[in-house]
Biopython code that builds the backbone (N, CA, C, O; Angstrom):
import numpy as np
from Bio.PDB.StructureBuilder import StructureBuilder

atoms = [
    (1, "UNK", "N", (0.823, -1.193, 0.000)),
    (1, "UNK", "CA", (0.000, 0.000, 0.000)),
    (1, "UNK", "C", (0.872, 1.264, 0.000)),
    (1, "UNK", "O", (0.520, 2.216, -0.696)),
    (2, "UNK", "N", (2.246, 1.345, 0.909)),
    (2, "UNK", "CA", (2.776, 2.183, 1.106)),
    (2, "UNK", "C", (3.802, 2.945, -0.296)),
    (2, "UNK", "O", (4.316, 4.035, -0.550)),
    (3, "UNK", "N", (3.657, 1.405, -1.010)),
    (3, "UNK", "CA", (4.555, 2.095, -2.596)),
    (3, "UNK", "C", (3.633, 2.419, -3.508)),
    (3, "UNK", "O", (4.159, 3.051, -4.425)),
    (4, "UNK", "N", (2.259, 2.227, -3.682)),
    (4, "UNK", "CA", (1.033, 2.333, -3.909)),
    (4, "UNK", "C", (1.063, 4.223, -4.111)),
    (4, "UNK", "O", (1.363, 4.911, -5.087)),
    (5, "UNK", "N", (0.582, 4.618, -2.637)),
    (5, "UNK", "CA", (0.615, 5.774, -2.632)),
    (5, "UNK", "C", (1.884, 6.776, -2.958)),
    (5, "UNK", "O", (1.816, 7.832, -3.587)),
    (6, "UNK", "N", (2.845, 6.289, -2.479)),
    (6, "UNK", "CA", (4.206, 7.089, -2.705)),
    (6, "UNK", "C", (4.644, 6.745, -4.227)),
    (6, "UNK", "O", (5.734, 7.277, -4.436)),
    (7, "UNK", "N", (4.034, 5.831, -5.698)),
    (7, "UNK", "CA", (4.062, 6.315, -6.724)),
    (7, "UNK", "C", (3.209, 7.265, -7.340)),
    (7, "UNK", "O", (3.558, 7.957, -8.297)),
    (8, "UNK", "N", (1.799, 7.315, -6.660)),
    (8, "UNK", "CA", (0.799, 8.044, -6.744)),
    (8, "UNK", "C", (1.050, 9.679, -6.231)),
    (8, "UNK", "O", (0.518, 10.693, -6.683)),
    (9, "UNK", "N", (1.854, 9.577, -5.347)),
    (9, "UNK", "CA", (2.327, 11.477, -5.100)),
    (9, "UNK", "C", (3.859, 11.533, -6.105)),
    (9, "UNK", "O", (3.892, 12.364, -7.013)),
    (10, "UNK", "N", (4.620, 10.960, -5.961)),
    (10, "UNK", "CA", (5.369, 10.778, -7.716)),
    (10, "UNK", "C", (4.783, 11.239, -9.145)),
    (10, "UNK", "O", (5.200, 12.106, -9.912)),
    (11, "UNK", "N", (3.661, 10.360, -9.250)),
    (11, "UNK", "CA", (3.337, 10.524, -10.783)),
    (11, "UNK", "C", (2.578, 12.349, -10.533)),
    (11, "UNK", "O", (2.885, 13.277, -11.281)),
    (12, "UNK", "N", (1.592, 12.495, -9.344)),
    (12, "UNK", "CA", (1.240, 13.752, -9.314)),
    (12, "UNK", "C", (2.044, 15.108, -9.291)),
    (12, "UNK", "O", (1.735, 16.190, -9.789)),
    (13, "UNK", "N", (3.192, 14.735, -8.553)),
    (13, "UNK", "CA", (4.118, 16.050, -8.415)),
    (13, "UNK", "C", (4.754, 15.884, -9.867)),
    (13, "UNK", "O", (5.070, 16.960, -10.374)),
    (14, "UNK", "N", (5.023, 14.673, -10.689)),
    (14, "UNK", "CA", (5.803, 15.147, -12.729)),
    (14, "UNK", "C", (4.584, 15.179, -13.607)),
    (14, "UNK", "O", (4.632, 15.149, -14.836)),
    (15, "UNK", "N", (3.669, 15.232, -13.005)),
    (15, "UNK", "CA", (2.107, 16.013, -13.613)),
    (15, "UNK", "C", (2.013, 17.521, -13.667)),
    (15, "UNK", "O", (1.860, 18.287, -14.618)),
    (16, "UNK", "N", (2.198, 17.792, -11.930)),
    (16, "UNK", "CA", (1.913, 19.156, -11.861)),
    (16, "UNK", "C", (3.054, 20.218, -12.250)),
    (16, "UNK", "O", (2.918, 21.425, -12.451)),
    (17, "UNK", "N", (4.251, 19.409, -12.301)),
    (17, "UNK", "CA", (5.656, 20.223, -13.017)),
    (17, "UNK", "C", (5.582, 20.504, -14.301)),
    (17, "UNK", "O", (6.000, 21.486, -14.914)),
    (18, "UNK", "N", (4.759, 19.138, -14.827)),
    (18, "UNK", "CA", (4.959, 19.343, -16.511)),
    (18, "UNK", "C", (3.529, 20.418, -16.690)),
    (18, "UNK", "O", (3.538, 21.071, -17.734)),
    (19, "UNK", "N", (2.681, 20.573, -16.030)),
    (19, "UNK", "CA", (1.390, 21.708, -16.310)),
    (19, "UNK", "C", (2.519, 22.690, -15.684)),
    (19, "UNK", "O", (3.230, 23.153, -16.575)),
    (20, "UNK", "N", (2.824, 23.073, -14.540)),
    (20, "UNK", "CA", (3.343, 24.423, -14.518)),
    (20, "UNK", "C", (4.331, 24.890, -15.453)),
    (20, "UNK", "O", (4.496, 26.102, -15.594)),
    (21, "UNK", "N", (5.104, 23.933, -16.202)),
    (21, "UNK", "CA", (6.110, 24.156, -17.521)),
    (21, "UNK", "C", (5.175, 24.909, -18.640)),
    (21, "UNK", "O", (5.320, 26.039, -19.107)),
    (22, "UNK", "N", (4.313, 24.065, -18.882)),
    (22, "UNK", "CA", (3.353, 24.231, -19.769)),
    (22, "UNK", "C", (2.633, 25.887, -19.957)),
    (22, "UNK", "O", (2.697, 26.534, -21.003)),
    (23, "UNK", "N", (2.016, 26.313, -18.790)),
    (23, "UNK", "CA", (1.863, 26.939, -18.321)),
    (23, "UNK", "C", (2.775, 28.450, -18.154)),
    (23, "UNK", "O", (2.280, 29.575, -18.071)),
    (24, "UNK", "N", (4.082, 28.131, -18.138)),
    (24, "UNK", "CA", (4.953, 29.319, -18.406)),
    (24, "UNK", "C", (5.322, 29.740, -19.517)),
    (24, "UNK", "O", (5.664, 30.880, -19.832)),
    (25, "UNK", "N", (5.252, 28.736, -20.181)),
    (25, "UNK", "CA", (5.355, 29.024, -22.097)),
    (25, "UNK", "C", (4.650, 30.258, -22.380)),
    (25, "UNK", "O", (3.648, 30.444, -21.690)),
    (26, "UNK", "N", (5.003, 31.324, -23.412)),
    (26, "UNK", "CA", (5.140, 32.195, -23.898)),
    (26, "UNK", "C", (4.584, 32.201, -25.407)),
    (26, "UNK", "O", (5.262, 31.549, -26.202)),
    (27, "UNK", "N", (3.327, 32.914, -25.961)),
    (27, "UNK", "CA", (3.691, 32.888, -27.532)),
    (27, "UNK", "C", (3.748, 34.034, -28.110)),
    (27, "UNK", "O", (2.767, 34.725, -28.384)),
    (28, "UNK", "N", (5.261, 34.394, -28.399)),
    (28, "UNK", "CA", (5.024, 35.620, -28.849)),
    (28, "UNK", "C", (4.571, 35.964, -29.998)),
    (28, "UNK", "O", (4.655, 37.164, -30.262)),
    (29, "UNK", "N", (4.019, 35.137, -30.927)),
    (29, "UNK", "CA", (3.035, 35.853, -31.800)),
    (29, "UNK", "C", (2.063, 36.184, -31.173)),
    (29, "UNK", "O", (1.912, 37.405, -31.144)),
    (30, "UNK", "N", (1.135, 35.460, -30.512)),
    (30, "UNK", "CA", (-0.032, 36.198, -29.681)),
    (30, "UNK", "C", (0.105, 37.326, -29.174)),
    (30, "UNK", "O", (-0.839, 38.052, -28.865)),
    (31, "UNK", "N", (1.506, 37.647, -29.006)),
    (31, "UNK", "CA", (2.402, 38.858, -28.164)),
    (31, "UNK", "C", (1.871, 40.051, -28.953)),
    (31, "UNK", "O", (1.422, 41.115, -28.528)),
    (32, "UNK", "N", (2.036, 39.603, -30.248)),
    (32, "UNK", "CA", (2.684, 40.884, -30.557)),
    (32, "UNK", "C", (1.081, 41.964, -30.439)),
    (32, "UNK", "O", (1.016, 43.115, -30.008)),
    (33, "UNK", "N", (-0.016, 41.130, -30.963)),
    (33, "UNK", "CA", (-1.664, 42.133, -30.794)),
    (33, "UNK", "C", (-1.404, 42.862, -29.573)),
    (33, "UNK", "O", (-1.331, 44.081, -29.728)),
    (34, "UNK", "N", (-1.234, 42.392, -28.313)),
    (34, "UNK", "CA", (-0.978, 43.022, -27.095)),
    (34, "UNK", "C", (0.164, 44.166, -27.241)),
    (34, "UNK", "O", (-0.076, 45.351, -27.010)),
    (35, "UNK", "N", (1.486, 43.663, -27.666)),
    (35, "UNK", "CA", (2.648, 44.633, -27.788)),
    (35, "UNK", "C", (1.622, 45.869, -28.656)),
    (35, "UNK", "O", (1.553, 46.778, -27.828)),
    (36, "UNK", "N", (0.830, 46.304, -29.884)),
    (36, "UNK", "CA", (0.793, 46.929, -30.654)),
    (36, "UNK", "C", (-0.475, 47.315, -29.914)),
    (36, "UNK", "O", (-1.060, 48.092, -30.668)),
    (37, "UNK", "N", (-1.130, 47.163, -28.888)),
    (37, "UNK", "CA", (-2.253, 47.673, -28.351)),
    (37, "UNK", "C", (-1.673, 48.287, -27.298)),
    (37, "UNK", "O", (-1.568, 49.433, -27.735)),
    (38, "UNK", "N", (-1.301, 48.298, -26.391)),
    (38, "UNK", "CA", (-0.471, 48.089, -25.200)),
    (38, "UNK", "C", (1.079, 48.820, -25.037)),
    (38, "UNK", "O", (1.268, 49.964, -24.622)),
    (39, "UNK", "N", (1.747, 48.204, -25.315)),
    (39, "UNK", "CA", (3.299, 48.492, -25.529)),
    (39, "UNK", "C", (4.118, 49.706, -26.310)),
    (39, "UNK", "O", (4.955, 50.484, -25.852)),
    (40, "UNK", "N", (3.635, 49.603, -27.509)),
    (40, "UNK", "CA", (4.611, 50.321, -28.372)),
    (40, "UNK", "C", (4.776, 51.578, -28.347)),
    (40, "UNK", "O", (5.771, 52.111, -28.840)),
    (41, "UNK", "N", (3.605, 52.377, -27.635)),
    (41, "UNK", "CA", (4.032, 53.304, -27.427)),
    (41, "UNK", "C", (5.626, 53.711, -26.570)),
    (41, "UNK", "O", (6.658, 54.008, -27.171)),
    (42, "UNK", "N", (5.510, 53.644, -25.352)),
    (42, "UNK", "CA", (7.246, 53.442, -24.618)),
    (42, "UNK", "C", (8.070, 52.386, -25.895)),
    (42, "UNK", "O", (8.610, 52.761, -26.935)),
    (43, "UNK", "N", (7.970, 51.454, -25.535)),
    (43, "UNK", "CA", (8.944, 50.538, -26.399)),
    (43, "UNK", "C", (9.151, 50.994, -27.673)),
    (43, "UNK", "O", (10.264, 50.604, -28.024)),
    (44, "UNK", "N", (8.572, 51.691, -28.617)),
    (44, "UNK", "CA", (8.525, 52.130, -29.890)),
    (44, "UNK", "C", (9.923, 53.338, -29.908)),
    (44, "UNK", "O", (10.774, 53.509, -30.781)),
    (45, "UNK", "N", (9.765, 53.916, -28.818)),
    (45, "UNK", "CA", (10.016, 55.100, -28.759)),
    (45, "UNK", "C", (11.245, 55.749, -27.455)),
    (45, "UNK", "O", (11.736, 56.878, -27.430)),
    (46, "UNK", "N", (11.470, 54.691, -26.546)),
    (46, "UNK", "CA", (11.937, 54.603, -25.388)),
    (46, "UNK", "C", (11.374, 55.799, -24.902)),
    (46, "UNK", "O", (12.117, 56.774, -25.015)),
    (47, "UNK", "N", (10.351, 55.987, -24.430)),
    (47, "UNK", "CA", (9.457, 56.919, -23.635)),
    (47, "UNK", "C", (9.821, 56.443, -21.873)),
    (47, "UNK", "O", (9.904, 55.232, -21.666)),
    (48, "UNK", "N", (9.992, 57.259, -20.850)),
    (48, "UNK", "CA", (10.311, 57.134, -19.963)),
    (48, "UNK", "C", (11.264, 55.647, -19.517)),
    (48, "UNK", "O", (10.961, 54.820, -18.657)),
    (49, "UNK", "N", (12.400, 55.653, -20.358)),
    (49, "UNK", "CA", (13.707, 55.001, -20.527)),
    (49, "UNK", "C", (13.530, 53.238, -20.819)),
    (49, "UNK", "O", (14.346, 52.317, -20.850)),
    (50, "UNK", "N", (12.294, 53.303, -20.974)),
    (50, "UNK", "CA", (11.910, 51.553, -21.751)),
    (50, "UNK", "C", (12.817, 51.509, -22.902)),
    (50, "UNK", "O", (12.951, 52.476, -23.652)),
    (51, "UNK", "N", (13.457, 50.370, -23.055)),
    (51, "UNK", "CA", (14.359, 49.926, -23.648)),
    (51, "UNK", "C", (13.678, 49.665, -25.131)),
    (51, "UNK", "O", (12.687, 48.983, -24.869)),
    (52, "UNK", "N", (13.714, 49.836, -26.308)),
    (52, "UNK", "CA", (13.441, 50.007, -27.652)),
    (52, "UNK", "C", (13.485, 48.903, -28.108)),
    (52, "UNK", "O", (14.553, 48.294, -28.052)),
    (53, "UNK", "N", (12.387, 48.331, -28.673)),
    (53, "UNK", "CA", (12.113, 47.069, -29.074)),
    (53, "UNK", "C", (13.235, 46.752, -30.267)),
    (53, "UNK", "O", (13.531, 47.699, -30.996)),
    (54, "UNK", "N", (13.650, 45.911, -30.419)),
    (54, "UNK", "CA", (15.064, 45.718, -31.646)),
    (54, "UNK", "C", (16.112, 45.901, -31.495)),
    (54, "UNK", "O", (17.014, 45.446, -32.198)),
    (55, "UNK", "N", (16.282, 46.887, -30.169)),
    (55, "UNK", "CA", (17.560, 47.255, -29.662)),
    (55, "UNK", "C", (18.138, 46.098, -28.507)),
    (55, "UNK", "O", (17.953, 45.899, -27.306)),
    (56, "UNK", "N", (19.055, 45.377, -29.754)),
    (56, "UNK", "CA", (19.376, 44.536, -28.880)),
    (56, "UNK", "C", (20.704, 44.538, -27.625)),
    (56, "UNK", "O", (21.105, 43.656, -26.866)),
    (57, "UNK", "N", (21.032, 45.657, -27.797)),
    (57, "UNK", "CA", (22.038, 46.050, -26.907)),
    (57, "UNK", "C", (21.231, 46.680, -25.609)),
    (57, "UNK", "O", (21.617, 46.504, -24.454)),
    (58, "UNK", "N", (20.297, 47.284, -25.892)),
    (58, "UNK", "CA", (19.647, 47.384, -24.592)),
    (58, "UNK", "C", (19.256, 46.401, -23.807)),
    (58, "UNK", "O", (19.410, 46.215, -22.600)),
    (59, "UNK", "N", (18.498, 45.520, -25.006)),
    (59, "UNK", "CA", (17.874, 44.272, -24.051)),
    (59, "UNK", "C", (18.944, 43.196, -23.857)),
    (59, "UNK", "O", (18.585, 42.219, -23.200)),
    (60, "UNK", "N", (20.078, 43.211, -24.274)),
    (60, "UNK", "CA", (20.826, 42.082, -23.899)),
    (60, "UNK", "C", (21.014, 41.480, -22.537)),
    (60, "UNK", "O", (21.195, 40.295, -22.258)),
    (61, "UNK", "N", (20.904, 42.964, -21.402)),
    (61, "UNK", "CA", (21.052, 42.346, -20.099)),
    (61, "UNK", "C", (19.615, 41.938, -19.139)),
    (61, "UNK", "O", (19.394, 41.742, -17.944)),
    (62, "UNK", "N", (18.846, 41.940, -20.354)),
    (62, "UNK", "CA", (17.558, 42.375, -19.764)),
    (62, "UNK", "C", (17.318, 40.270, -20.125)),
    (62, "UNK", "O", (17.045, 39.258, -19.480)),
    (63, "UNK", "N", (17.538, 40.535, -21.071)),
    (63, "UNK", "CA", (17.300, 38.906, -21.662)),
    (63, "UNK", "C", (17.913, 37.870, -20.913)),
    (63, "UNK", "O", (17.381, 36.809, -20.585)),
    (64, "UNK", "N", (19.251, 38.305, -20.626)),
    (64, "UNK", "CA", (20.348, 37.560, -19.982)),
    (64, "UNK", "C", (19.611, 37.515, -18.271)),
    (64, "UNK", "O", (20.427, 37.023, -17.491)),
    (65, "UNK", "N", (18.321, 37.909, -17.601)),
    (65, "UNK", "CA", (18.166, 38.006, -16.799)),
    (65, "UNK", "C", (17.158, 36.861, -16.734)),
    (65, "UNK", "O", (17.106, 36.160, -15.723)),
    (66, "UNK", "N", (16.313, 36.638, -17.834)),
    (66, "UNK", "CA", (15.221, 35.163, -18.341)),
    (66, "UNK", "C", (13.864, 35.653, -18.114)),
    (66, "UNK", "O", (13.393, 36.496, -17.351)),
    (67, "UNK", "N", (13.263, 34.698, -19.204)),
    (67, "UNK", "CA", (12.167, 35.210, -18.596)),
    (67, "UNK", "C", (10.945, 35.212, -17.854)),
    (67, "UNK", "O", (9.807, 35.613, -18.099)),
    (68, "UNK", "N", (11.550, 34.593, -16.780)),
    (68, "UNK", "CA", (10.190, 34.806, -15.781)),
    (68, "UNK", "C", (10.619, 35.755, -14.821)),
    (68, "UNK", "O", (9.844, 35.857, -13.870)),
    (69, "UNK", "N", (11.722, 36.554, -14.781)),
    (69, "UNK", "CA", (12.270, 37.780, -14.239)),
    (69, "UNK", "C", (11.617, 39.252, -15.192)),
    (69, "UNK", "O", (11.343, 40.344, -14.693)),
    (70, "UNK", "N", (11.505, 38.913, -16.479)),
    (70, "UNK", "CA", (11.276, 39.766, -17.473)),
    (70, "UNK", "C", (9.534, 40.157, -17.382)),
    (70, "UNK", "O", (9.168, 41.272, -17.752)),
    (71, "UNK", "N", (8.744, 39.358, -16.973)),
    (71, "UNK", "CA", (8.040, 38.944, -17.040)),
    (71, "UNK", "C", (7.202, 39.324, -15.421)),
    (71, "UNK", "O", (6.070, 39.807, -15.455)),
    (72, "UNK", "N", (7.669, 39.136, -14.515)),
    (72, "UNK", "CA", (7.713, 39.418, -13.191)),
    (72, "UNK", "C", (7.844, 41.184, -13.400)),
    (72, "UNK", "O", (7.068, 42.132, -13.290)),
    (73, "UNK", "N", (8.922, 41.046, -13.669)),
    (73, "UNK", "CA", (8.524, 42.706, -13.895)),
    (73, "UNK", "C", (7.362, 43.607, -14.434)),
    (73, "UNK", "O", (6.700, 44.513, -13.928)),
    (74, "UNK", "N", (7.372, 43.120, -15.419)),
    (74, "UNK", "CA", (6.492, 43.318, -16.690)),
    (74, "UNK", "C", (5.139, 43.863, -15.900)),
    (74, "UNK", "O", (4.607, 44.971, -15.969)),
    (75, "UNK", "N", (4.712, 42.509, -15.001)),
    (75, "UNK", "CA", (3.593, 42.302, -14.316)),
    (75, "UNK", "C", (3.422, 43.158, -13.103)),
    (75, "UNK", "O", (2.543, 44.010, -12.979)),
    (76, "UNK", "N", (4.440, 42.827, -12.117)),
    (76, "UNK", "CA", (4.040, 43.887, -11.037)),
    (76, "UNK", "C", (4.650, 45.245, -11.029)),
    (76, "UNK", "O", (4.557, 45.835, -9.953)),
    (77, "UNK", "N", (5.249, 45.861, -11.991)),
    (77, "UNK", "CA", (5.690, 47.036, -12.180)),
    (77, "UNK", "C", (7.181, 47.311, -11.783)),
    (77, "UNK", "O", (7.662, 46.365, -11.160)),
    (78, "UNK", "N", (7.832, 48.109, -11.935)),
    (78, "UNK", "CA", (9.571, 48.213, -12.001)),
    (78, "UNK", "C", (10.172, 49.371, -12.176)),
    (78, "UNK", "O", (9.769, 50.093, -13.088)),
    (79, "UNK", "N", (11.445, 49.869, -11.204)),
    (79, "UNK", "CA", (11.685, 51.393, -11.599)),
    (79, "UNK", "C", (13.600, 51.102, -11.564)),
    (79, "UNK", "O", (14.114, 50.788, -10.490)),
    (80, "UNK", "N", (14.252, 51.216, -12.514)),
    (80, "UNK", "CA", (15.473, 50.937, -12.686)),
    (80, "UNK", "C", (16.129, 51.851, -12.421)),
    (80, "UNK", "O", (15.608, 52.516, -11.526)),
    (81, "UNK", "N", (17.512, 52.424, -12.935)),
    (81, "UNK", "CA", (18.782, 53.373, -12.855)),
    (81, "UNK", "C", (17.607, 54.117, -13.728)),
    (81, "UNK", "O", (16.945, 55.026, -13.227)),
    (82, "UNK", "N", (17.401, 53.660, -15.075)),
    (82, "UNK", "CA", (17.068, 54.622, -16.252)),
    (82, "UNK", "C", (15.747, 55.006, -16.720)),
    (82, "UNK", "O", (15.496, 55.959, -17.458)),
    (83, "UNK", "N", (14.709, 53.955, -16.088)),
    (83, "UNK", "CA", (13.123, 54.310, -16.558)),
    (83, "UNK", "C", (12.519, 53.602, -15.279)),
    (83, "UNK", "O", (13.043, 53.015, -14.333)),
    (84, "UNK", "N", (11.283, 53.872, -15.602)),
    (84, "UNK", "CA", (10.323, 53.299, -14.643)),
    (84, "UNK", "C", (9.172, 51.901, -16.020)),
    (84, "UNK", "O", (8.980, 52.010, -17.231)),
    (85, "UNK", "N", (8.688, 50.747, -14.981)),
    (85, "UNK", "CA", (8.066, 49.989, -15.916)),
    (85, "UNK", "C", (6.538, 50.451, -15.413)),
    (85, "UNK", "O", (6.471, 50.509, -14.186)),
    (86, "UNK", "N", (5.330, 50.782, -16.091)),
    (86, "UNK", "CA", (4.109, 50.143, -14.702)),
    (86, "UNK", "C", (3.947, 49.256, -14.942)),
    (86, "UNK", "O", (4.318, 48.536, -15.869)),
    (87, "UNK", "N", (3.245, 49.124, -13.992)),
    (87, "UNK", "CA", (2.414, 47.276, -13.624)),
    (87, "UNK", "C", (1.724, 47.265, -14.893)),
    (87, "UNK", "O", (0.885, 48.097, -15.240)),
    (88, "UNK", "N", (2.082, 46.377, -15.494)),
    (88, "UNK", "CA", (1.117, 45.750, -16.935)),
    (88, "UNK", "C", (1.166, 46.863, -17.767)),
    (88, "UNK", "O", (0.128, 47.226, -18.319)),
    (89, "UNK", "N", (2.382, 47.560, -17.972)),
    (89, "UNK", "CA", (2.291, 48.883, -19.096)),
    (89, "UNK", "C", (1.481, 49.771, -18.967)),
    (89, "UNK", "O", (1.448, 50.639, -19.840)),
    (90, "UNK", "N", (0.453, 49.849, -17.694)),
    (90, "UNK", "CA", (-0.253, 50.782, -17.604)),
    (90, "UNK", "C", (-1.769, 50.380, -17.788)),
    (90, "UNK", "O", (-2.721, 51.151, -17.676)),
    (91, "UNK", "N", (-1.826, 48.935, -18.112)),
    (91, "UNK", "CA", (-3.128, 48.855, -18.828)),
    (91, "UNK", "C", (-3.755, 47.472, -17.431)),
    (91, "UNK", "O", (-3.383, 46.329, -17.696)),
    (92, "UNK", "N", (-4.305, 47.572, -16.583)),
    (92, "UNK", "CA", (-4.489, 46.542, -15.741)),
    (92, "UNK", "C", (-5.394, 46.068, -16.173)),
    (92, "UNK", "O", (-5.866, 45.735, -15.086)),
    (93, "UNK", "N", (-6.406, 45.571, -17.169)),
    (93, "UNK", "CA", (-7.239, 45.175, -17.861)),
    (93, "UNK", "C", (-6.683, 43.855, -18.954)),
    (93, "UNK", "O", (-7.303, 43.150, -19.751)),
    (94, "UNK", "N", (-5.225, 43.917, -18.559)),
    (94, "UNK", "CA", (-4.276, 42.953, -18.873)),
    (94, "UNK", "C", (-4.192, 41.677, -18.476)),
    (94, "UNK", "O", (-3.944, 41.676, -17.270)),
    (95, "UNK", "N", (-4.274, 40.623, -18.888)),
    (95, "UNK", "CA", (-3.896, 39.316, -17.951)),
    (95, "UNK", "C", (-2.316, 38.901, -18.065)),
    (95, "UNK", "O", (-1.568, 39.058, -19.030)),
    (96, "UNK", "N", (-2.068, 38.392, -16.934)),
    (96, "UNK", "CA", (-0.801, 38.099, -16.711)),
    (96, "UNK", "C", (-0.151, 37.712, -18.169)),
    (96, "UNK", "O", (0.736, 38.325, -18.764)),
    (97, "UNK", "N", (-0.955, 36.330, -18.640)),
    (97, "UNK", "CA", (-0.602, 35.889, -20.097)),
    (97, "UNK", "C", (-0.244, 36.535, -21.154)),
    (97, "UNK", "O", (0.726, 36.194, -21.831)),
    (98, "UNK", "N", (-1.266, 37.922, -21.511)),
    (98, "UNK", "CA", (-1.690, 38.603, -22.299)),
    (98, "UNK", "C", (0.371, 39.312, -22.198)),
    (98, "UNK", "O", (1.157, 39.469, -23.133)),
    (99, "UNK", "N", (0.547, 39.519, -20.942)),
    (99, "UNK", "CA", (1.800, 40.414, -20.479)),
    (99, "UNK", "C", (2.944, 39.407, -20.903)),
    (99, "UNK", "O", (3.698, 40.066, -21.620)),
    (100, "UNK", "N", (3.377, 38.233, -20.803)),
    (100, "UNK", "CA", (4.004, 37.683, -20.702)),
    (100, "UNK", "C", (4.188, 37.641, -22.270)),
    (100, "UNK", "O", (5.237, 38.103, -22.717)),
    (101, "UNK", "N", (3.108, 37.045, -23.270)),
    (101, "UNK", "CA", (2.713, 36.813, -24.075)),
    (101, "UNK", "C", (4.281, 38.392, -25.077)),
    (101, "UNK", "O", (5.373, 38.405, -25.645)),
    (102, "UNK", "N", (3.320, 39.205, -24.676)),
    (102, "UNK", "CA", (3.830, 40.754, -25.065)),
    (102, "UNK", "C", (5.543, 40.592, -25.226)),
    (102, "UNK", "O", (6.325, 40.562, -26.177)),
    (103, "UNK", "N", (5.670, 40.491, -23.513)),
    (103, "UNK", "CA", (7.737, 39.996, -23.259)),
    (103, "UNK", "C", (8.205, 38.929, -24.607)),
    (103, "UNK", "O", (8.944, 39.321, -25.510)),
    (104, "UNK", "N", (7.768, 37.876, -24.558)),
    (104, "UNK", "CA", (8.143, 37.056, -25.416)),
    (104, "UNK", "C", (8.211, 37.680, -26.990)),
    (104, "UNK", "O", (9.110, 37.600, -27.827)),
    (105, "UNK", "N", (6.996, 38.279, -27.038)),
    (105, "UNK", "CA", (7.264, 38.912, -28.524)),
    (105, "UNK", "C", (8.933, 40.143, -28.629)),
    (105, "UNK", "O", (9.827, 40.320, -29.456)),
    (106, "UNK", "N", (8.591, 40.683, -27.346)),
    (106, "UNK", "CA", (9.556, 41.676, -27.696)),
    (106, "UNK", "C", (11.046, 41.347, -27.426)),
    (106, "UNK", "O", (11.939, 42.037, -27.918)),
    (107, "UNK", "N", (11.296, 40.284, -26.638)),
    (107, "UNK", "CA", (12.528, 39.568, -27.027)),
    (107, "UNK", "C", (12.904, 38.620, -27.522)),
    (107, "UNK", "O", (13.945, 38.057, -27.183)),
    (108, "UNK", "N", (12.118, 38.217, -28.465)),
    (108, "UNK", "CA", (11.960, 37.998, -29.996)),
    (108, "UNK", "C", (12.621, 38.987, -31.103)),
    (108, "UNK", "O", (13.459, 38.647, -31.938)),
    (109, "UNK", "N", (12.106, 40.189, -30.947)),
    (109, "UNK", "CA", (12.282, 40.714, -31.309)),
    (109, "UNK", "C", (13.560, 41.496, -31.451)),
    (109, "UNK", "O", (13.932, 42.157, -32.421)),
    (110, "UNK", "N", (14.192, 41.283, -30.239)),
    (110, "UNK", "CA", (15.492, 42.363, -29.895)),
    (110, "UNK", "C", (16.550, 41.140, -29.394)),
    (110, "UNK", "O", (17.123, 41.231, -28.308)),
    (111, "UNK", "N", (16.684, 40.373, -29.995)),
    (111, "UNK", "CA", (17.638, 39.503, -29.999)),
    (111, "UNK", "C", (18.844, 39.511, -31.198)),
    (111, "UNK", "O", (19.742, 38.669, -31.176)),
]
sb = StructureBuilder()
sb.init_structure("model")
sb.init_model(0)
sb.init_chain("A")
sb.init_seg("    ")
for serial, (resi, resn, name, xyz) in enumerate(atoms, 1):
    if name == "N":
        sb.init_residue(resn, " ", resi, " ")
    sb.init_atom(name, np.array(xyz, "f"), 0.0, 1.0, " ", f" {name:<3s}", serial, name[0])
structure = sb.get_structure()
């Protein structure tokens, strides 16, 4: 009984790893509707020191940081040496996804 259950919390905990994997995935094509609703204004333009979408020298250390750091930010808002981020670009009508979604496009983009 006792190996019973202890494969049964096994198989559940490389269940719930492979959904939370799943789950963090990114598509930045979906990104980009959000980036072009949302985003581009700052990012287009580096408006209050947001790093310029394509510019990959900006984002290099930003990338090099990964992204569920990128992403974390993105979401609960961020104020660096050089700009400030808001929470969800300003738009809280945002879902986390929708945000994440956005990141992925734009370092896609600036790679």
């Amino acid at each position: 009984m006792y190996r019973f259950v202890s494969a049964a919390f096994c198989a559940l905990f490389i269940f719930s790893m492979n959904s939370a994997a799943a789950n963090a995935a990114y598509n930045a094509s979906a990104g980009k509707a959000t980036y072009d609703a949302s985003c581009v204004t700052c990012h287009k333009t580096g408006m209050m020191g947001a790093p310029k979408t394509g510019d990959k020298a900006a984002w290099a250390t930003r990338i090099a940081q990964g992204e569920a750091v990128l992403v974390s930010k993105s979401i609960k808002g961020f104020k660096g040496k050089t700009g400030i981020m808001m929470p969800k670009g300003g738009n809280p009508k945002l879902t986390d996804k929708q945000v994440g979604d956005a990141v992925a496009y734009m370092v896609k983009q600036s790679k």
